[in-house]
PDB file of N, CA, C and O in Angstrom, chain B, residues numbered from 101:
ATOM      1  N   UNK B 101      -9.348  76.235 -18.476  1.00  0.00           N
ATOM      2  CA  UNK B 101      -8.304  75.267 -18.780  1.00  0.00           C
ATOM      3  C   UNK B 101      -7.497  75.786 -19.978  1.00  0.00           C
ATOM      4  O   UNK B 101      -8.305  76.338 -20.725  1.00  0.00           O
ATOM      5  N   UNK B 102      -6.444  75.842 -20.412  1.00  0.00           N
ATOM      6  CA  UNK B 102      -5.032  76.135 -20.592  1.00  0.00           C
ATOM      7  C   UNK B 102      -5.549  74.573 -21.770  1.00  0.00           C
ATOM      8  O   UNK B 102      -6.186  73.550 -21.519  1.00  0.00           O
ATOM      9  N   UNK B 103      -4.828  75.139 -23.166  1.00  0.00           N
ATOM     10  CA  UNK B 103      -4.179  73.868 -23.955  1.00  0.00           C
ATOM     11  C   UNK B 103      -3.396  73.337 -23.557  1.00  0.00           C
ATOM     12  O   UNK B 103      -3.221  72.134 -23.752  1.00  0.00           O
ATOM     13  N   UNK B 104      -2.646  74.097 -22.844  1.00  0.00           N
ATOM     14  CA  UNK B 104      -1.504  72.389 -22.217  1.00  0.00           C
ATOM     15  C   UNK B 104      -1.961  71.534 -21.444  1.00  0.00           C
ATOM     16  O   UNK B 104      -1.721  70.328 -21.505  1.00  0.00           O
ATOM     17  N   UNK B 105      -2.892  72.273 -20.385  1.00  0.00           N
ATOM     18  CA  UNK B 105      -3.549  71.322 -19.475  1.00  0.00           C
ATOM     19  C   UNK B 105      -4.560  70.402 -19.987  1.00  0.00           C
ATOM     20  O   UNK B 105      -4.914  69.404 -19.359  1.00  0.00           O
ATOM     21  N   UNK B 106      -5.145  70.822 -21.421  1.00  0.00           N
ATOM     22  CA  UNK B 106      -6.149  69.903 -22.043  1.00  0.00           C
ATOM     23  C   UNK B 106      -4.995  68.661 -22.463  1.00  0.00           C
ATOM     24  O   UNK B 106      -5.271  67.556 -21.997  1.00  0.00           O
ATOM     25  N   UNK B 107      -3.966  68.734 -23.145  1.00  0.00           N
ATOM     26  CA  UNK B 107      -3.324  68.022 -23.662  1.00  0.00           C
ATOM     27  C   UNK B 107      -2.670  67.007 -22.783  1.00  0.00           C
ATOM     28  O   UNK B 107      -2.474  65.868 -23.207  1.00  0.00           O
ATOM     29  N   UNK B 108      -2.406  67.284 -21.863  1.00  0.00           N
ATOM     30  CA  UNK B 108      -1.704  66.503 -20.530  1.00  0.00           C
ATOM     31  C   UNK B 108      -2.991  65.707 -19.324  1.00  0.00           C
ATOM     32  O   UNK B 108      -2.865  64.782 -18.521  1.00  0.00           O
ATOM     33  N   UNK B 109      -3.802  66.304 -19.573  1.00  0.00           N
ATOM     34  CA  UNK B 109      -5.047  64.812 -19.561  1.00  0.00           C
ATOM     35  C   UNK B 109      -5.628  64.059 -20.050  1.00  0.00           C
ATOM     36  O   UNK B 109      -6.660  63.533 -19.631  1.00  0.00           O
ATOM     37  N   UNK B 110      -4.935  63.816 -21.275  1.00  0.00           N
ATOM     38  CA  UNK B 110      -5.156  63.235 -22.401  1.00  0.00           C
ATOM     39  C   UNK B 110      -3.759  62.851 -23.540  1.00  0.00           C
ATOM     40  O   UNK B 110      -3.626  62.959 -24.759  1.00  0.00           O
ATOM     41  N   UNK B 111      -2.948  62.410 -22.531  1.00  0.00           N
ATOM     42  CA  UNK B 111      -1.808  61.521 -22.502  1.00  0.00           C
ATOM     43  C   UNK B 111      -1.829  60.468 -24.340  1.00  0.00           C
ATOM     44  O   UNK B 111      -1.151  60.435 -25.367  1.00  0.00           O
ATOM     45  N   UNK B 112      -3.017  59.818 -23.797  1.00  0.00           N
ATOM     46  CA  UNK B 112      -3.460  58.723 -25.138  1.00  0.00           C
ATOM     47  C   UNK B 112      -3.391  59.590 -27.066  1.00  0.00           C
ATOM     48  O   UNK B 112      -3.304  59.205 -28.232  1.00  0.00           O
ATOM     49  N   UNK B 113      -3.463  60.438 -26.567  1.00  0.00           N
ATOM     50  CA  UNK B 113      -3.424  61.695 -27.822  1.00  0.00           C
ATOM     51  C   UNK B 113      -2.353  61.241 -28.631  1.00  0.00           C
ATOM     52  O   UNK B 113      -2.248  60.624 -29.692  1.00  0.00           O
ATOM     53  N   UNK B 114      -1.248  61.967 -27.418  1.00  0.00           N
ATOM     54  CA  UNK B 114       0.139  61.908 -27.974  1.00  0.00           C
ATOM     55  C   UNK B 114       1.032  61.190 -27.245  1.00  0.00           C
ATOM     56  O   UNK B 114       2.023  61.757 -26.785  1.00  0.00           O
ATOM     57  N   UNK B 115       0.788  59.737 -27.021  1.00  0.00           N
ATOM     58  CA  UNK B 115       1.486  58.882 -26.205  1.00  0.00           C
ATOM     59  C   UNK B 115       3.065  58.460 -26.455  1.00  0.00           C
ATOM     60  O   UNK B 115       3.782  57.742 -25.757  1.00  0.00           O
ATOM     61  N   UNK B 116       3.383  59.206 -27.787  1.00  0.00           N
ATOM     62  CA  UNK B 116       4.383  58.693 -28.933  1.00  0.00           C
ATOM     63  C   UNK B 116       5.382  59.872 -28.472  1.00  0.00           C
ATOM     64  O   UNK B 116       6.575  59.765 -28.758  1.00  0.00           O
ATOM     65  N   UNK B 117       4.827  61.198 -27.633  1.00  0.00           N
ATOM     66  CA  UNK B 117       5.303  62.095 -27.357  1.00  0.00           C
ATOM     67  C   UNK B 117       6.624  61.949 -26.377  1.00  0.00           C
ATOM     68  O   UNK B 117       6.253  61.029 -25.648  1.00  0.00           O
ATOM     69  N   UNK B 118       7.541  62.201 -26.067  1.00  0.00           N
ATOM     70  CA  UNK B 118       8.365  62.499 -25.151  1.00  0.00           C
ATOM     71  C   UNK B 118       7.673  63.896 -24.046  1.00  0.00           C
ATOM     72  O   UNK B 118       7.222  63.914 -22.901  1.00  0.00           O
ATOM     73  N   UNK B 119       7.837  64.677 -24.841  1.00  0.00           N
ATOM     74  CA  UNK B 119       7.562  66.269 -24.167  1.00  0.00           C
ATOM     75  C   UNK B 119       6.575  66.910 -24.805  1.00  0.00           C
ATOM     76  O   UNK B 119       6.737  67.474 -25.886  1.00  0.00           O
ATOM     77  N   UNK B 120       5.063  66.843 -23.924  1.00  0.00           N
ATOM     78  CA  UNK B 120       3.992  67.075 -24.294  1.00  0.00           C
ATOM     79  C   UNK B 120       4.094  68.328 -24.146  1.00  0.00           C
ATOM     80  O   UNK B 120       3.426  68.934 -24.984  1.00  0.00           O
ATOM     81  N   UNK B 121       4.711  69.053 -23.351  1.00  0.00           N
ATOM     82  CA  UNK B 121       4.748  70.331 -22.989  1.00  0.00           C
ATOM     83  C   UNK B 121       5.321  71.360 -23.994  1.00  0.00           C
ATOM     84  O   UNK B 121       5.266  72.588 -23.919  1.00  0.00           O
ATOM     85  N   UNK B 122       5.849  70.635 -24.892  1.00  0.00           N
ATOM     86  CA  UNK B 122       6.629  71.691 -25.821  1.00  0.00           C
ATOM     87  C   UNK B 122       5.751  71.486 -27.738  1.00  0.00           C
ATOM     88  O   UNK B 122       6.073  71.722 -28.903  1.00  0.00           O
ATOM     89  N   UNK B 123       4.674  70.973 -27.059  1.00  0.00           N
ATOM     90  CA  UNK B 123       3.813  70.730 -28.185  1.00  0.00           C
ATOM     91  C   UNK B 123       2.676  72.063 -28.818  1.00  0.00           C
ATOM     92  O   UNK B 123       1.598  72.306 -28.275  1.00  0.00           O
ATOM     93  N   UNK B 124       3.143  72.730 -29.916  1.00  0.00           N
ATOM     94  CA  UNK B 124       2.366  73.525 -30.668  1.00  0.00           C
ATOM     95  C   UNK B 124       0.807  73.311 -30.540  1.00  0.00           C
ATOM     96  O   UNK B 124       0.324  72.182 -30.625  1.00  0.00           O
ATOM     97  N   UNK B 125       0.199  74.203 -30.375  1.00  0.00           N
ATOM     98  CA  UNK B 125      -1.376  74.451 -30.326  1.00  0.00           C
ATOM     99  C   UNK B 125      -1.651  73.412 -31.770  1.00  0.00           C
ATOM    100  O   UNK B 125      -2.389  72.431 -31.672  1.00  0.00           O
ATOM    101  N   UNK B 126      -1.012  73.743 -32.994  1.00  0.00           N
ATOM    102  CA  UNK B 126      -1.501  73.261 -34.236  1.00  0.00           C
ATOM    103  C   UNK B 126      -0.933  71.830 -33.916  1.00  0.00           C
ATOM    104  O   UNK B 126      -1.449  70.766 -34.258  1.00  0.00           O
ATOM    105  N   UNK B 127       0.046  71.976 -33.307  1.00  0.00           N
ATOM    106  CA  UNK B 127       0.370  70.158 -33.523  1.00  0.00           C
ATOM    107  C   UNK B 127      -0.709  69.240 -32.355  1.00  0.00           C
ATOM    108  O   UNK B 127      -0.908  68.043 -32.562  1.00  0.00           O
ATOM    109  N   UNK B 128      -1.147  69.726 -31.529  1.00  0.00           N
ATOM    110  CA  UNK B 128      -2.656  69.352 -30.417  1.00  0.00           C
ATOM    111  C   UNK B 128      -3.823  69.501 -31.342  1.00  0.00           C
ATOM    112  O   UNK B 128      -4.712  68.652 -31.296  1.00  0.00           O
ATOM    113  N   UNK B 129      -3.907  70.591 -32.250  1.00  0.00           N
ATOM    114  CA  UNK B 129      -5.469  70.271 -33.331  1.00  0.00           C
ATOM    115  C   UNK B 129      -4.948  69.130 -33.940  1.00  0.00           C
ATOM    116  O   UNK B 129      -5.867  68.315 -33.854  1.00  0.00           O
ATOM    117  N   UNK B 130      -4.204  68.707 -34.388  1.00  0.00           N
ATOM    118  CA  UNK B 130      -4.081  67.692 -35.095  1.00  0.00           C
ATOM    119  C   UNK B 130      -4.192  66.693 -34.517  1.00  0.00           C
ATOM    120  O   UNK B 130      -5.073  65.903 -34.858  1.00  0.00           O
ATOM    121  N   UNK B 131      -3.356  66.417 -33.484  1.00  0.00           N
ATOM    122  CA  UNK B 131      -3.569  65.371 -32.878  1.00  0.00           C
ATOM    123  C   UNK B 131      -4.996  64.468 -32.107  1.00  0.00           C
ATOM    124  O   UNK B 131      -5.293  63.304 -31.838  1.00  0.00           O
ATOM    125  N   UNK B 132      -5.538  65.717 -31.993  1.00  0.00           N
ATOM    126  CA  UNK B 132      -7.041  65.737 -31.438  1.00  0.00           C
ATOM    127  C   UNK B 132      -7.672  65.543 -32.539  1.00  0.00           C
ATOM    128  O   UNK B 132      -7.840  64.354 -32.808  1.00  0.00           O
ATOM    129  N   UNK B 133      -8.132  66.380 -33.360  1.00  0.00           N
ATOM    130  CA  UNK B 133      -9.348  65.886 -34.570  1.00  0.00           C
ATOM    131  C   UNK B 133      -8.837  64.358 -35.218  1.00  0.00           C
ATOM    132  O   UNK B 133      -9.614  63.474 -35.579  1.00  0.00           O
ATOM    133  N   UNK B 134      -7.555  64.296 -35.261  1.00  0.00           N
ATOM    134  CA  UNK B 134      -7.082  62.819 -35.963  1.00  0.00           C
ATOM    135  C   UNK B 134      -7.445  61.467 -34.631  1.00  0.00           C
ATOM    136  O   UNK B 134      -8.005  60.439 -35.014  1.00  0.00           O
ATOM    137  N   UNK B 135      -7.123  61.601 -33.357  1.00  0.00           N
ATOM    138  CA  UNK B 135      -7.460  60.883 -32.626  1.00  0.00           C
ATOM    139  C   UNK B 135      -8.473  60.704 -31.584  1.00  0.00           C
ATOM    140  O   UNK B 135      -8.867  59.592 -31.234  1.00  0.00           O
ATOM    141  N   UNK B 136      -9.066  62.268 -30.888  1.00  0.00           N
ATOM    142  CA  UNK B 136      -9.648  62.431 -30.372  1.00  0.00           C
ATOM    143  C   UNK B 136     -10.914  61.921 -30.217  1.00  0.00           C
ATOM    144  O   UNK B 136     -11.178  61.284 -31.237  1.00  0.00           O
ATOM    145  N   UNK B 137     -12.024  61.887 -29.264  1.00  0.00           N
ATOM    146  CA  UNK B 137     -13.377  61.117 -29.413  1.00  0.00           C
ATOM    147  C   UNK B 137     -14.295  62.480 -29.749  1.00  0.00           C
ATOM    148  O   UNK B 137     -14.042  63.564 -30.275  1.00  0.00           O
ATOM    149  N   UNK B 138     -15.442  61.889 -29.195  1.00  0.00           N
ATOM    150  CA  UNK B 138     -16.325  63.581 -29.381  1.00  0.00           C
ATOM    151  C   UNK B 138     -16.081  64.586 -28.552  1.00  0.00           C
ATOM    152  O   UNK B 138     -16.009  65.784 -28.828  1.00  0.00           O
ATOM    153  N   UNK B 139     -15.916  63.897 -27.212  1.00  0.00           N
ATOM    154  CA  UNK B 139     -15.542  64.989 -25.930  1.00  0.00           C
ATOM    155  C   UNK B 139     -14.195  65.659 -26.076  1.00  0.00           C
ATOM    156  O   UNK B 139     -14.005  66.874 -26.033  1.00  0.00           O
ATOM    157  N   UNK B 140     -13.426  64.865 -26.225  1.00  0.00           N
ATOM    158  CA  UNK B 140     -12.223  65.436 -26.735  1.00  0.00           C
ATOM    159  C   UNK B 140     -12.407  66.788 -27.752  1.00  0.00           C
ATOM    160  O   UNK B 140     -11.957  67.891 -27.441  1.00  0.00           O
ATOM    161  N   UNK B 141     -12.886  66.616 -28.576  1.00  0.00           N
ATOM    162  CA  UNK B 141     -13.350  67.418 -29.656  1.00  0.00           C
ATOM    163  C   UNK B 141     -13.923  68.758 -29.074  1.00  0.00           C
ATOM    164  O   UNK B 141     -13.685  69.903 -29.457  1.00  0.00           O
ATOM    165  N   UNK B 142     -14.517  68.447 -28.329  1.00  0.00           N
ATOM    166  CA  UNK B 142     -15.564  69.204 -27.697  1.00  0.00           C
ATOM    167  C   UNK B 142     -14.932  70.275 -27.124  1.00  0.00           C
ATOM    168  O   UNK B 142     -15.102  71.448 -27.458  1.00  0.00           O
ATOM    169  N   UNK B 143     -14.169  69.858 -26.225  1.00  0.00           N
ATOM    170  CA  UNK B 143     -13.619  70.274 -25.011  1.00  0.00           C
ATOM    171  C   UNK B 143     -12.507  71.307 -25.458  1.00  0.00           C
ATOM    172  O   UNK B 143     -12.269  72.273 -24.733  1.00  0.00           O
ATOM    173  N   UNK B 144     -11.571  71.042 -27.086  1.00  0.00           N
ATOM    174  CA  UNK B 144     -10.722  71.500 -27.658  1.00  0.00           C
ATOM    175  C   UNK B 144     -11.459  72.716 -28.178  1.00  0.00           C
ATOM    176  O   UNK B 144     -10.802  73.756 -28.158  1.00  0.00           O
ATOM    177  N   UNK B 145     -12.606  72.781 -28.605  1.00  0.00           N
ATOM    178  CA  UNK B 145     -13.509  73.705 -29.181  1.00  0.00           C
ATOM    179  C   UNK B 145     -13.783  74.307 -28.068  1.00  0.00           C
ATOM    180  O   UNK B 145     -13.417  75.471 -28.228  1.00  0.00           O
ATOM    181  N   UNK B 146     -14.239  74.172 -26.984  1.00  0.00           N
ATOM    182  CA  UNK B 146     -14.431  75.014 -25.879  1.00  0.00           C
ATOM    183  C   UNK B 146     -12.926  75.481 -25.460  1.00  0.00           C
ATOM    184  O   UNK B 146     -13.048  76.188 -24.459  1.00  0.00           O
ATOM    185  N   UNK B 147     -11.798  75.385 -25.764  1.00  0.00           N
ATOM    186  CA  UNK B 147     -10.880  76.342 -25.015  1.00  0.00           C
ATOM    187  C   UNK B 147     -10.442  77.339 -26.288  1.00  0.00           C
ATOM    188  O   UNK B 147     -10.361  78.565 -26.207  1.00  0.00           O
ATOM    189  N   UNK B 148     -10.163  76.490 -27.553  1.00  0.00           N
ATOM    190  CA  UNK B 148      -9.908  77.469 -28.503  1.00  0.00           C
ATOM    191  C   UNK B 148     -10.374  78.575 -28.898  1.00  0.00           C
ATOM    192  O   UNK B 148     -10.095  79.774 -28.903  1.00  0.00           O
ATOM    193  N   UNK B 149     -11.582  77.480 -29.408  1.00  0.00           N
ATOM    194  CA  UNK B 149     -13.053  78.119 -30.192  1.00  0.00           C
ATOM    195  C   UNK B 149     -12.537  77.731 -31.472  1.00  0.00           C
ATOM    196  O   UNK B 149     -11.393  77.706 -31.926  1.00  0.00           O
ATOM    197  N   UNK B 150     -14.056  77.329 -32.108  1.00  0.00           N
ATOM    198  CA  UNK B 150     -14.215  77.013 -33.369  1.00  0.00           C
ATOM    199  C   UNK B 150     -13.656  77.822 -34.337  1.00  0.00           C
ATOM    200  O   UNK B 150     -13.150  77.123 -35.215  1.00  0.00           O
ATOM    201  N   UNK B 151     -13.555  78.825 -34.513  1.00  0.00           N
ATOM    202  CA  UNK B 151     -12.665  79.452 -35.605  1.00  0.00           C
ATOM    203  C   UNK B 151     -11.417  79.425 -35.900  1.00  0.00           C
ATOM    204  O   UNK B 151     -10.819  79.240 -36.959  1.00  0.00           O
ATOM    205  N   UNK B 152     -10.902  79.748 -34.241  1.00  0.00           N
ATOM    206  CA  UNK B 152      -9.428  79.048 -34.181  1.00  0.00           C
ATOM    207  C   UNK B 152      -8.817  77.725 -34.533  1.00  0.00           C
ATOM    208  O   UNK B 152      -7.708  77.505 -35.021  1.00  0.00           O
ATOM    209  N   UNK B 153      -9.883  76.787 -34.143  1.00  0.00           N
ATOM    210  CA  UNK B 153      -9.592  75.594 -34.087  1.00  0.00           C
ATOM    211  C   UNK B 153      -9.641  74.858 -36.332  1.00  0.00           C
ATOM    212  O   UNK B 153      -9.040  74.050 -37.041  1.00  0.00           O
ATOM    213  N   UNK B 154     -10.883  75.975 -36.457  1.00  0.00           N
ATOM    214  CA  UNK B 154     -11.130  76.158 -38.102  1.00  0.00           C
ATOM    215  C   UNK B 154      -9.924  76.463 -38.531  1.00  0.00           C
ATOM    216  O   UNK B 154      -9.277  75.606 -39.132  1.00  0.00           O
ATOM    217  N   UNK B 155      -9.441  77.638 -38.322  1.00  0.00           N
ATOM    218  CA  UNK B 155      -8.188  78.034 -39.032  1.00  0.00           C
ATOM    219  C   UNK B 155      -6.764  77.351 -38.861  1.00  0.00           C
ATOM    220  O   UNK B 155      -5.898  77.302 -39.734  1.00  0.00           O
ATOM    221  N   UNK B 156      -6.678  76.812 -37.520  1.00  0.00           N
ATOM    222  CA  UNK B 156      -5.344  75.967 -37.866  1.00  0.00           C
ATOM    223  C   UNK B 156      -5.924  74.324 -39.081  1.00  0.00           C
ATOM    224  O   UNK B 156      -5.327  73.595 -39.873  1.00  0.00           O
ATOM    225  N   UNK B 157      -6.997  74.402 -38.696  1.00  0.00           N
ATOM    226  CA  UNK B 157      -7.240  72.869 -39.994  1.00  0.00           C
ATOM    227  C   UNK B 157      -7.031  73.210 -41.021  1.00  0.00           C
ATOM    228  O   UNK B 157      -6.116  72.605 -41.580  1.00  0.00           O
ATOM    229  N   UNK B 158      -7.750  74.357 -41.840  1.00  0.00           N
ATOM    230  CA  UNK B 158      -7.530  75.073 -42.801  1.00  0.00           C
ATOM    231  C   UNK B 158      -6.096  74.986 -43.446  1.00  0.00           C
ATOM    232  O   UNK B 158      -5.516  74.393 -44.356  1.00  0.00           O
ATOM    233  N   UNK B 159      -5.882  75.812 -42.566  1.00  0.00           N
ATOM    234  CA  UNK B 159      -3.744  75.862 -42.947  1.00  0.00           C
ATOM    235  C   UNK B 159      -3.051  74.924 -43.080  1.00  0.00           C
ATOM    236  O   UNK B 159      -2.112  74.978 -43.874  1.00  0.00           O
ATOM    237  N   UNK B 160      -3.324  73.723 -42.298  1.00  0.00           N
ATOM    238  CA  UNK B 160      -2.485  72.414 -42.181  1.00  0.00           C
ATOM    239  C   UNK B 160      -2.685  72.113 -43.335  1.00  0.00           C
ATOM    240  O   UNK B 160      -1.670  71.936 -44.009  1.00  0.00           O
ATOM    241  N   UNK B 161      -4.186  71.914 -44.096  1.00  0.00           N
ATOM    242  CA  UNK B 161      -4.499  71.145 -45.002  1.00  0.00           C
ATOM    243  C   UNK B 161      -3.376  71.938 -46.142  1.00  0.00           C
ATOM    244  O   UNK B 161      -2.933  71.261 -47.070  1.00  0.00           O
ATOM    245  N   UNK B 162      -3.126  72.828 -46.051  1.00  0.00           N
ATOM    246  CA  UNK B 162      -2.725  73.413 -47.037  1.00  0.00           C
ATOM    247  C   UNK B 162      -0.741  73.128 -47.230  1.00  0.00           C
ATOM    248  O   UNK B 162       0.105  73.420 -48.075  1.00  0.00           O
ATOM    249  N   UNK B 163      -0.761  72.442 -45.960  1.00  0.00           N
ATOM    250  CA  UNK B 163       0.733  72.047 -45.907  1.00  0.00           C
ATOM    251  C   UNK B 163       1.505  71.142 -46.975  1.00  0.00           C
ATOM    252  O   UNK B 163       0.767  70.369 -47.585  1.00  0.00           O
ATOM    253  N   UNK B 164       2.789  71.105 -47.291  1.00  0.00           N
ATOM    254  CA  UNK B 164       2.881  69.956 -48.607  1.00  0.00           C
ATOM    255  C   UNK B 164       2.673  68.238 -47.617  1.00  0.00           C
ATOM    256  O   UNK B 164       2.336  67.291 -48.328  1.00  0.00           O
ATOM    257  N   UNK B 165       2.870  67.953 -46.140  1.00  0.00           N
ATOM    258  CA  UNK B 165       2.960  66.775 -45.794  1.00  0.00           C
ATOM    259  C   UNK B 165       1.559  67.365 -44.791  1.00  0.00           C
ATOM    260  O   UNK B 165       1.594  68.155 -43.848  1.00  0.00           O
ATOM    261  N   UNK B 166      -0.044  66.400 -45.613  1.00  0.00           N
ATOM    262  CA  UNK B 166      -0.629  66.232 -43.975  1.00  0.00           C
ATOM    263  C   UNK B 166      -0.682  65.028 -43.653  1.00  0.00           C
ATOM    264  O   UNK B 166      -0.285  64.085 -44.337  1.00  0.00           O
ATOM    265  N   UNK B 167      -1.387  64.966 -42.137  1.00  0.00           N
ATOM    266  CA  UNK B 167      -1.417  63.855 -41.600  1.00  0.00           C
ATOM    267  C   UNK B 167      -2.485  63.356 -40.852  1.00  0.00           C
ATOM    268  O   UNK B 167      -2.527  62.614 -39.871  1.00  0.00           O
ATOM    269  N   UNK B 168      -3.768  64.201 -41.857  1.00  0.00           N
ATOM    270  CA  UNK B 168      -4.761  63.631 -41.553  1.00  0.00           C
ATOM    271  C   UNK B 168      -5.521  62.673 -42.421  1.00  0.00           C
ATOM    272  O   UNK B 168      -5.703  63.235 -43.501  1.00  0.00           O
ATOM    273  N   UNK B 169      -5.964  61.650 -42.419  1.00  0.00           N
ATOM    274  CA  UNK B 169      -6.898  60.569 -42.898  1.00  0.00           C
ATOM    275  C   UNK B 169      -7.931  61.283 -43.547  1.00  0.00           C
ATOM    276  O   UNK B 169      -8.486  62.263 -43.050  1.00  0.00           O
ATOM    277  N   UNK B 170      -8.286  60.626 -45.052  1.00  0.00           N
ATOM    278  CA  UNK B 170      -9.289  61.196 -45.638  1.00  0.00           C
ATOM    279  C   UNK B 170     -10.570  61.920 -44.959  1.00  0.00           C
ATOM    280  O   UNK B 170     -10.963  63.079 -44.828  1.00  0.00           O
ATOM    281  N   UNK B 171     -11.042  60.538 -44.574  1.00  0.00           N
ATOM    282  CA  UNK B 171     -12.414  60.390 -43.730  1.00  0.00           C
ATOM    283  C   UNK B 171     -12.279  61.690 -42.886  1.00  0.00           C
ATOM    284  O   UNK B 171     -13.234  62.451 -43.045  1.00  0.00           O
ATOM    285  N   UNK B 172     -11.097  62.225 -41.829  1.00  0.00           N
ATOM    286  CA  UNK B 172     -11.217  63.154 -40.990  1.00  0.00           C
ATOM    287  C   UNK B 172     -11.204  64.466 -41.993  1.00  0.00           C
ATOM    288  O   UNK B 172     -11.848  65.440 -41.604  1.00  0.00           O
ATOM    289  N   UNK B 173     -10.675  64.536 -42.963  1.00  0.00           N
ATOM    290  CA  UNK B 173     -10.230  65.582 -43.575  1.00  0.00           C
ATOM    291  C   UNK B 173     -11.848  66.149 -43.938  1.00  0.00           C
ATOM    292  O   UNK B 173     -12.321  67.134 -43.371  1.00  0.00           O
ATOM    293  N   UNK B 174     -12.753  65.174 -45.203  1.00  0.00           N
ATOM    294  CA  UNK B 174     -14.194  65.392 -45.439  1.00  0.00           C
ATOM    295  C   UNK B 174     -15.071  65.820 -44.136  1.00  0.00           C
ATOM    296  O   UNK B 174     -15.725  66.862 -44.126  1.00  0.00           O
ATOM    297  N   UNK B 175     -15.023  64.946 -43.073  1.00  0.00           N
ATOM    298  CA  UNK B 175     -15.733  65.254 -41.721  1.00  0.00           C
ATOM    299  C   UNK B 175     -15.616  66.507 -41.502  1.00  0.00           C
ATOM    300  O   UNK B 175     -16.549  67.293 -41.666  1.00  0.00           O
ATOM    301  N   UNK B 176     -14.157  66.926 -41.003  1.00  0.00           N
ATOM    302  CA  UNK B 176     -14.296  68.619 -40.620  1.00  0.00           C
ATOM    303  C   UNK B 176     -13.812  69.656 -41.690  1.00  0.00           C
ATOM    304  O   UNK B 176     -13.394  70.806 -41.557  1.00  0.00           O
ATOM    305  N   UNK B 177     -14.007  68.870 -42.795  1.00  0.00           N
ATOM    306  CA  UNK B 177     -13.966  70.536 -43.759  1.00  0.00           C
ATOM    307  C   UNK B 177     -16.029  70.575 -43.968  1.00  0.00           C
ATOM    308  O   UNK B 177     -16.491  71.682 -44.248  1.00  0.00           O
ATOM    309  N   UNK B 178     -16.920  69.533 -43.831  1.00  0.00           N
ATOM    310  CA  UNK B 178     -18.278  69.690 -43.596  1.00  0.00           C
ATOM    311  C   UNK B 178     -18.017  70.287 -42.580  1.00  0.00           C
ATOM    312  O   UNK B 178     -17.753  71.464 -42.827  1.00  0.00           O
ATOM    313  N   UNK B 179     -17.946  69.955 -41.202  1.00  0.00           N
ATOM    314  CA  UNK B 179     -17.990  70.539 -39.669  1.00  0.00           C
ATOM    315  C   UNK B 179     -17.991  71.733 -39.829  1.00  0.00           C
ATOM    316  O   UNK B 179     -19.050  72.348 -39.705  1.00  0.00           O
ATOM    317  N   UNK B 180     -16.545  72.535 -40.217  1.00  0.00           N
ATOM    318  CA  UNK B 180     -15.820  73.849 -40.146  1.00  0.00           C
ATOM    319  C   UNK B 180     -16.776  74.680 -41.173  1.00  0.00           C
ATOM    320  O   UNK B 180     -16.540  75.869 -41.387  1.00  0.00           O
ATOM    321  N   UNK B 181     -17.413  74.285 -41.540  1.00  0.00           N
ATOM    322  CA  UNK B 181     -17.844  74.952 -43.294  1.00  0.00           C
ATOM    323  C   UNK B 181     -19.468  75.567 -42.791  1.00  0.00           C
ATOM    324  O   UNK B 181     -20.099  76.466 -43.346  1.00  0.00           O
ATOM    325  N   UNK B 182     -19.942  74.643 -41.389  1.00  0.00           N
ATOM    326  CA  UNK B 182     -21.323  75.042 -40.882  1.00  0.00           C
ATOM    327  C   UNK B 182     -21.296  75.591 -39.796  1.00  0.00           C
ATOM    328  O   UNK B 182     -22.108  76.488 -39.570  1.00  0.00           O
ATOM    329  N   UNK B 183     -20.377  75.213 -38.850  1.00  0.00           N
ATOM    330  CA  UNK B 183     -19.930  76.063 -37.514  1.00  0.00           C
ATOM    331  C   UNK B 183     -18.819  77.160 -37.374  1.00  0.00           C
ATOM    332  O   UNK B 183     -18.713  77.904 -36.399  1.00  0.00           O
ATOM    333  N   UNK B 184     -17.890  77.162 -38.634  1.00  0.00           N
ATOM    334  CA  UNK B 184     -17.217  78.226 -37.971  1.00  0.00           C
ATOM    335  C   UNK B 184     -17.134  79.340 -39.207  1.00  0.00           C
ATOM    336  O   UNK B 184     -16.601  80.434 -39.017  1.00  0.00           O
TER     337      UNK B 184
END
C-alpha cells in the first residue's frame, strides 16, 4: 500500500481536506499521529517505517508553527526515542 492509498481510506483523518491527493507525506504524519487510532498508527509505520515516520516528527517539531497537542508531542518523542 502506497501513502496515498493509506490516506484515502481514512477520509476521517483529513475530512477538512478538499484534495487528499495532493497531500505531503509530512502533512499525513501529522495528521495521523495527531488523529489517528492505534491501527492507524500502525499501519503508517508499516508503509513508512519508523525512522521515517521518526524523522518527519522530529523536523516538524522543530518548525516555528506546530500542530501537535502536548500530550501527542511527549507520547511520541517517548515512542520515537525507543523504537526508532
Amino acid at each position: 500500500m502506497t501513502i496515498n492509498n493509506f490516506i484515502k481510506q481514512r477520509p476521517y483523518l483529513v475530512w477538512y481536506v478538499k484534495d487528499i491527493e495532493r497531500l505531503s507525506q509530512e502533512s499525513i504524519v501529522e495528521h495521523t499521529l495527531n488523529d489517528g487510532d492505534f491501527g492507524d498508527i500502525k499501519e503508517l509505520i508499516s508503509i513508512l517505517g519508523v525512522k521515517k515516520v521518526a524523522d518527519i516528527f522530529k523536523k516538524q517539531l522543530k518548525q516555528k508553527r506546530i500542530n501537535y497537542d502536548s500530550k501527542i508531542i511527549n507520547y511520541f518523542k517517548l515512542y520515537f526515542k525507543q523504537y526508532a
